[in-house]
SEVOTI-800353 format. One record per atom (N, C-alpha, C): atom name; z, x, y. Coordinates in steps of 0.02 Angstrom, whole numbers, plus 50000, padded with zeros to 5 digits. Layout:
N
at|c3|c1|c2
CA|Z|X|Y
...
//
This chain:
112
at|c3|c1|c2
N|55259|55703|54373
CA|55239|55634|54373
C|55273|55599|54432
N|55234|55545|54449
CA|55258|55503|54506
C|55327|55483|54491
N|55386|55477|54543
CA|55439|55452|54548
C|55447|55385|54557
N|55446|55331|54535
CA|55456|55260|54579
C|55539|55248|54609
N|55527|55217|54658
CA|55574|55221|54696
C|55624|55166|54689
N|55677|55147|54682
CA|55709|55078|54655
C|55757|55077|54729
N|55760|55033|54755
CA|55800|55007|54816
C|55851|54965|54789
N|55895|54953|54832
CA|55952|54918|54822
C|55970|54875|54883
N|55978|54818|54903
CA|56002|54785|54992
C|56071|54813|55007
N|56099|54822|54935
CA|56165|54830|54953
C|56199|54904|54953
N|56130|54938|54961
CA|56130|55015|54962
C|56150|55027|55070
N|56190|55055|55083
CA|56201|55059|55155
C|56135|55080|55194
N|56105|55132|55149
CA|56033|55163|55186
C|55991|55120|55168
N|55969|55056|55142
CA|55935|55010|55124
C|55878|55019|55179
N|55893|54990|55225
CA|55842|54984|55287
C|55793|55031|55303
N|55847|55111|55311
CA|55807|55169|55325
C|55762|55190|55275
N|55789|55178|55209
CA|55745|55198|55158
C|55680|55124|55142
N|55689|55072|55148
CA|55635|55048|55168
C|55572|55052|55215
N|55606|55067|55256
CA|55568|55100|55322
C|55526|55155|55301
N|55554|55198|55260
CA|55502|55261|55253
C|55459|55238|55202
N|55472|55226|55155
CA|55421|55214|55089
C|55353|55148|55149
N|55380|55103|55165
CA|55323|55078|55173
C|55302|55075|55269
N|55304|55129|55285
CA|55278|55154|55359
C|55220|55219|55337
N|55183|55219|55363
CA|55117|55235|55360
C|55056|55263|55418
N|55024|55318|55431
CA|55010|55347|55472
C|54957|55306|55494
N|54912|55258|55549
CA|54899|55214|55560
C|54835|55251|55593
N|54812|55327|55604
CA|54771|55373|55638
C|54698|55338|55607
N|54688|55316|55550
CA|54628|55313|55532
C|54623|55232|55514
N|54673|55214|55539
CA|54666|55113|55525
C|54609|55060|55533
N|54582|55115|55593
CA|54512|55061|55614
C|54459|55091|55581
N|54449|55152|55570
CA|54391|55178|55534
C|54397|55148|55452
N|54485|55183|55435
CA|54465|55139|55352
C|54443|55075|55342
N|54475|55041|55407
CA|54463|54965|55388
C|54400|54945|55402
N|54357|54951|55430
CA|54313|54950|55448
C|54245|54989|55385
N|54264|55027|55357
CA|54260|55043|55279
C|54263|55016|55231
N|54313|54981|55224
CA|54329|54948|55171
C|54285|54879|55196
N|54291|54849|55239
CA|54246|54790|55255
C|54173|54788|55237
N|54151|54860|55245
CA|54086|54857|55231
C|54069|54843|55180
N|54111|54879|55115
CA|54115|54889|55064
C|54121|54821|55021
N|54180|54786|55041
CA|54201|54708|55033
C|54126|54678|55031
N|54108|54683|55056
CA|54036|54630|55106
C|53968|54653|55048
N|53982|54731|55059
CA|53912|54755|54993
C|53940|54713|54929
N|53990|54723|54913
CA|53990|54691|54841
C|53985|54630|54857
N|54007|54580|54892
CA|53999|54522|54889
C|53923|54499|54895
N|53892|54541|54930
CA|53819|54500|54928
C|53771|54545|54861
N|53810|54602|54858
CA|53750|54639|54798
C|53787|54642|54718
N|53851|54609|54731
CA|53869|54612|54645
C|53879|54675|54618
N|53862|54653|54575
CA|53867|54710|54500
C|53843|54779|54528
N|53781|54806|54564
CA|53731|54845|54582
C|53781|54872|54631
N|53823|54851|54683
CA|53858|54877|54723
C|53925|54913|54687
N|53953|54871|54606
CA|54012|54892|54613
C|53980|54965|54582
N|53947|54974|54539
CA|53918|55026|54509
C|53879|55070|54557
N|53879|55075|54583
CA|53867|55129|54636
C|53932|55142|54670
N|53979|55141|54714
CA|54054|55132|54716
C|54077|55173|54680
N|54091|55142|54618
CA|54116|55184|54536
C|54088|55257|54544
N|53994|55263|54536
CA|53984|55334|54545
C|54000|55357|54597
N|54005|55325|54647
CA|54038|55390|54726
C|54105|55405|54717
N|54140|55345|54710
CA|54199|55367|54715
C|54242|55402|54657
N|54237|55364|54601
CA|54245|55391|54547
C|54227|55462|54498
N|54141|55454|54502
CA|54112|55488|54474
C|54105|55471|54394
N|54098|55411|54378
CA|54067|55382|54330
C|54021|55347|54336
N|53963|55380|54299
CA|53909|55359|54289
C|53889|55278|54236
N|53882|55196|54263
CA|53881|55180|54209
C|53817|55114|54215
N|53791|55086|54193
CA|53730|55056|54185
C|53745|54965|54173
N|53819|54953|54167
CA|53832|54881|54159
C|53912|54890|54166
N|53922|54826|54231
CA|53999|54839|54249
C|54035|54818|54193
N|54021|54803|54143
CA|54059|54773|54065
C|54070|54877|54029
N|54015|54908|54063
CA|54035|54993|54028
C|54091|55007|54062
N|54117|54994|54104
CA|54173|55011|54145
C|54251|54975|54093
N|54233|54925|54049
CA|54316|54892|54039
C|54328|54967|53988
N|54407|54954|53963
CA|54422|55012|53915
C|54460|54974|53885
N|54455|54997|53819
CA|54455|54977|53763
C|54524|54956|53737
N|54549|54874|53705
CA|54597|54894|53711
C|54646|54916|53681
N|54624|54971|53631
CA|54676|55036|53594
C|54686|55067|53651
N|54636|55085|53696
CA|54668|55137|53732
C|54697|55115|53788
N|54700|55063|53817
CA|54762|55018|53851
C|54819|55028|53828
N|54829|55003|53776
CA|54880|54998|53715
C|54916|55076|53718
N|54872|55119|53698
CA|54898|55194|53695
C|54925|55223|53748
N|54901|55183|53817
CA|54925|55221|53882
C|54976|55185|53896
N|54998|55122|53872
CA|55058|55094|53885
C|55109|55120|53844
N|55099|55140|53780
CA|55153|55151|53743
C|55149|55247|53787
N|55127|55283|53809
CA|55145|55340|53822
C|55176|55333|53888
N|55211|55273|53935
CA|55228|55291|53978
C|55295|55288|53958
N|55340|55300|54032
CA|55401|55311|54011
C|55444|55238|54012
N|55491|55206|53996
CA|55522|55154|53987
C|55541|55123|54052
N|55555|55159|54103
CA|55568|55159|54165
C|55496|55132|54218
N|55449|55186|54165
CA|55370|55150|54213
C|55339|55087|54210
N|55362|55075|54141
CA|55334|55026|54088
C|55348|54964|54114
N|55410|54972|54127
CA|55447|54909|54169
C|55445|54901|54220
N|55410|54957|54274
CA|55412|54920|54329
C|55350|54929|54363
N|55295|54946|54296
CA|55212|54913|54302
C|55214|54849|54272
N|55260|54827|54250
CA|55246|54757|54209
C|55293|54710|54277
N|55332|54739|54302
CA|55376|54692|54366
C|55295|54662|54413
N|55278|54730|54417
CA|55210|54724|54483
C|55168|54681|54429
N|55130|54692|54396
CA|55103|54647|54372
C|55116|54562|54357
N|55193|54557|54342
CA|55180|54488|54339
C|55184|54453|54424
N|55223|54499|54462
CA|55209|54482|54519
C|55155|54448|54555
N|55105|54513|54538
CA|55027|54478|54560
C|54997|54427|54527
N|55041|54412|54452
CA|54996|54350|54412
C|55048|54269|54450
N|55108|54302|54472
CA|55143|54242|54495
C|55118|54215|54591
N|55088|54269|54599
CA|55062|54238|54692
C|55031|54193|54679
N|55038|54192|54734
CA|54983|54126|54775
C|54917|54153|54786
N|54883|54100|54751
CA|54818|54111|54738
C|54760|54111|54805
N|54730|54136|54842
CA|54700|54157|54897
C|54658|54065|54896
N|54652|54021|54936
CA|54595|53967|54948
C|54535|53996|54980
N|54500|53954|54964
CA|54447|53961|55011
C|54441|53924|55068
N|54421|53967|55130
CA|54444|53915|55200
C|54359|53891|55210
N|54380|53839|55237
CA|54318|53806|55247
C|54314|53793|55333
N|54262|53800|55365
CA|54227|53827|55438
C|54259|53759|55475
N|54254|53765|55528
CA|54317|53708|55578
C|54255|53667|55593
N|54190|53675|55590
CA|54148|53649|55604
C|54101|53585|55543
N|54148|53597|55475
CA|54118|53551|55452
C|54160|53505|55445
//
């Protein structure tokens, strides 16, 4: 199973070991991104129809209404209680994280 990695500032290798976890091979940056944009753009103008197609490529679930995609939540429930105490806590750190950001605005064109 995945290792998560816990840092410390006041660890002496702090820096170096920051450095590696989040440095990243940059060879395919313009092709992914340029991927993912497309992708961004299909769902935004085709919805539902885009994310479900997506799901079957990438995934390989087949499903007929993006509401067939939620899971259920016993089995939420069941996959949280099977992780380890260590994971548990620091999928729930990241999570409230993302519920505590800053919420993205919408920019509006310099022209109106």
């Amino acid at each position: 199973m995945l290792e998560i990695a816990r840092l410390s500032t006041t660890e002496a290798d702090f820096d170096a070991r920051l450095r590696a976890l989040t440095s990243f091979d940059a060879t395919f940056g313009e092709e992914v991104e340029s991927q993912v944009a497309e992708i961004c753009e299909n769902v935004r103008s085709r919805g539902d129809a885009a994310v479900l197609e997506y799901t079957e490529r990438f995934d390989q679930v087949k499903a007929t209404r993006v509401a067939d995609l939620e899971l259920p939540r016993a089995a939420l429930d069941k996959a949280r209680a099977g992780l380890a105490r260590a994971q548990r806590e620091a999928l729930e750190q990241a999570a409230a994280r993302i519920r505590n950001s800053p919420k993205p605005t919408a920019r509006r064109s310099a022209s109106r």
